[in-house]
N, C-alpha and C positions, 0 to 999 in steps of 0.2 A: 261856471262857463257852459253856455249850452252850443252844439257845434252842431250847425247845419248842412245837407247836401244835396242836392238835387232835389231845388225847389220846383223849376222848372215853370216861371212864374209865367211864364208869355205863350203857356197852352191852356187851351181855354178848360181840358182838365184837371188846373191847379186851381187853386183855390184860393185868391188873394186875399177873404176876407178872415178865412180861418189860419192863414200866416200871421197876417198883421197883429188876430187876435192870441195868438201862439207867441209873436213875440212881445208883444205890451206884455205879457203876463210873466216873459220869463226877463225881460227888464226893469220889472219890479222889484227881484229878487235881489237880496245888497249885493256892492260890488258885483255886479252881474256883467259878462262880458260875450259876447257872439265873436263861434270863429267858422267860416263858410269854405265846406271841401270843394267846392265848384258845382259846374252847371246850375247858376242862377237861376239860369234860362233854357229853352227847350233849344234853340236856334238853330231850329230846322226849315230850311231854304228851299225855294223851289227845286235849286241844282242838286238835291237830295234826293234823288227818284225811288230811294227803297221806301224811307222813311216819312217825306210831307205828305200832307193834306192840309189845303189850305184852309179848309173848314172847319179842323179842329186847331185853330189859332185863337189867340185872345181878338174881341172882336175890336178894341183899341188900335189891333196891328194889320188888320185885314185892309190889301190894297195898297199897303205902306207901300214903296219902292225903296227905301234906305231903309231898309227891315233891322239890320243888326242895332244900326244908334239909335232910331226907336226904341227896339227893346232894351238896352242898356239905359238911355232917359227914365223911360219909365221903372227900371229895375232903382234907380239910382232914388227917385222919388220916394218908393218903398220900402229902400232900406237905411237912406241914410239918417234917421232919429234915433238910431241903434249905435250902441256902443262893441264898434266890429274891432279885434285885432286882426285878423286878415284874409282873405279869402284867395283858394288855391282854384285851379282850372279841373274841367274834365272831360271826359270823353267828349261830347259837343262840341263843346270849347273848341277842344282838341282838330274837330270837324271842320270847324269854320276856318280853324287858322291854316290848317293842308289844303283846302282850296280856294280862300277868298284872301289869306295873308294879312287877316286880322285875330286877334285874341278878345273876344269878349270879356273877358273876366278880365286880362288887363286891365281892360279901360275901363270896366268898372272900379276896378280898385283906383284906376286915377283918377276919377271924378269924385269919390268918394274919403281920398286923402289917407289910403292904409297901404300895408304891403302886400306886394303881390304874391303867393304863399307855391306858386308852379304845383307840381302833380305830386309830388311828395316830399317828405323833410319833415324835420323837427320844431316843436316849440318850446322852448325852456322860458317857466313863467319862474321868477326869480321873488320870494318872501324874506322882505330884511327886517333882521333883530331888532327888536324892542325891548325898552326899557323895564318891559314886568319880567323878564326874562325868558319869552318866547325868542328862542333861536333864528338864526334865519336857514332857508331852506329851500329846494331847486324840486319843481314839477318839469316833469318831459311828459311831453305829448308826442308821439311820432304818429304819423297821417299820411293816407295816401288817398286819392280818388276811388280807387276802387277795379277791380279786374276779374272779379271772382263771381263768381253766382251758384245756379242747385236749385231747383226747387225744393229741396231738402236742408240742405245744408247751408244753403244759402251766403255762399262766399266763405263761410267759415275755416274750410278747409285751408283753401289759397291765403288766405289772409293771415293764419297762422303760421304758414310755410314760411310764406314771406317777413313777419314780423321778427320770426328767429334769426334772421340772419344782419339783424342790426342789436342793440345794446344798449342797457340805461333806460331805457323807458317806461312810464308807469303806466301810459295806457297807449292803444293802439287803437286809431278811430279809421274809417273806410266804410265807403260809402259805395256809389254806382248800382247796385242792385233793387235799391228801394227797400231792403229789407231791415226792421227796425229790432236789435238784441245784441244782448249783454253775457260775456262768458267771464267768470272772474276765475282766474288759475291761479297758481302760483308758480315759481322760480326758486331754484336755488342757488348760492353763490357760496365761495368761502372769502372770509374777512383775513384783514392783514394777519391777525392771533391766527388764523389757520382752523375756525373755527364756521361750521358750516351756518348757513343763516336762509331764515327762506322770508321774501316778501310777496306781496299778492299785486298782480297785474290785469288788465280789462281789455279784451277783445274788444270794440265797440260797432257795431253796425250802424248807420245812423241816418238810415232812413230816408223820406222823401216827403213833399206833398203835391203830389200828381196821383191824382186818383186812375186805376186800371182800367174802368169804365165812365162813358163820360153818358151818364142818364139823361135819354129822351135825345141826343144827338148824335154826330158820327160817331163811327166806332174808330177808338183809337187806335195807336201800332200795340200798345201793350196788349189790348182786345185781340187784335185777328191773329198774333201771338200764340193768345194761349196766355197769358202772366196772369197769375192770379194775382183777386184785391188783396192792398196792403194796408195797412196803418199808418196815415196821418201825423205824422209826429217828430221829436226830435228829443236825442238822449239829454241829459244835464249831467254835468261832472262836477263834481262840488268837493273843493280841497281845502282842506283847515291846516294852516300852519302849529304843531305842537314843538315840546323841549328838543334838546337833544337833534337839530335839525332833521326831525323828524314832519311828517305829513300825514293827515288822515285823509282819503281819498275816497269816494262813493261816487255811483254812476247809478242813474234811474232812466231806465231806458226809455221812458216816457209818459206820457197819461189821456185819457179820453176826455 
């Protein structure tokens, strides 16, 4: 499962050809499955006085006057040959729907045919028993959009704060900062026998592809910032069903 976030597909510092090419490669993979933390889109509006500039927009959407279902058409064009379970909102999102009273990622997930995943919550992907006698077996994904940053640290902090205070889950993905890494810890519990037990769990950063600078044109909001360049990319979480309702679990934070 490779889990995307803030593609950010309708500034002209994204980069639709190295997405699309990002995702043919990782729907290649078997059983391969896309789950999208929000902010598809950049969906910044004129009534945004901090943050537009109309000239760093995709040049598809320059002039539009029904800017938002524009961009969701076109978002809708480019991702639906993918095999999404669901895509959650984000900060943008979030943007659009306090002052226009629409949810973009909504309506992407409705034109798109999947559910709507909101800002944060759980996924439980469910693996049923087989006849060679692989067990069946419960992955938890917990996910939020994301609220944390650092140039340093890079959300890491808050994101752990925050993950401790829910339970059951194998990995922890969040996104919003653009920053792309992987922490693998561990946990410990004790079992019904009273017997202490430890399993290994995954911080997940998961990145973006809006590039920080947009070469040879205007300068972005990330630019006048101050945000340093990031990597292009998205994590893959790859879960093997074993005996004993057990799971093997890996995360690769991503590749060039």
């Amino acid at each position: 499962m490779t889990v995307y976030s803030d593609l950010h597909a309708d500034a002209r510092a994204a980069n639709p050809e190295l997405i699309k090419a990002h995702m043919d490669k990782r729907a290649a993979l078997p059983r391969s499955h896309f789950f999208l933390l929000g902010d598809a889109g950049d969906y910044i509006i004129p009534q945004d006085k901090k943050r537009h500039r109309a000239s760093v927009t995709r040049e598809e959407l320059l002039g539009v006057d029904d800017y938002i279902d524009m961009a969701v058409e076109l978002q809708v064009e480019e991702l639906k040959a993918y095999n999404w379970i669901a895509a959650g909102m984000g900060n943008h999102c979030d943007a659009v729907l306090k002052h226009h009273g629409t949810n973009p990622m909504r309506r992407l997930c409705r034109k798109l045919m999947i559910p709507f995943a909101g800002f944060t919550g759980f996924l439980r992907i469910r693996f049923l028993g087989r006849s060679d006698g692989m067990s069946g077996s419960v992955f938890n994904l917990l996910y939020h959009h994301g609220a944390w940053g650092g140039r340093v640290i890079k959300g890491y902090g808050g994101a752990r704060d925050y993950a401790r205070h829910f339970e059951g889950w194998d990995v922890f993905c969040y996104g919003h900062n653009h920053q792309l890494n992987v922490h693998h810890e561990a946990m410990m519990n004790m079992n019904s026998q009273g017997n202490l037990m430890k399993r290994s769990v995954f911080y997940v950063n998961t990145g973006t592809f809006l590039e920080t600078y947009n070469d040879g044109g205007e300068s972005t909001y990330g630019e006048i910032r101050g945000y340093p360049p990031v990597a292009l990319s998205a994590p893959l979480i790859t879960i093997t069903p074993l005996r004993n309702h057990e799971l093997s679990v890996s995360v690769t934070a991503g590749e060039m």
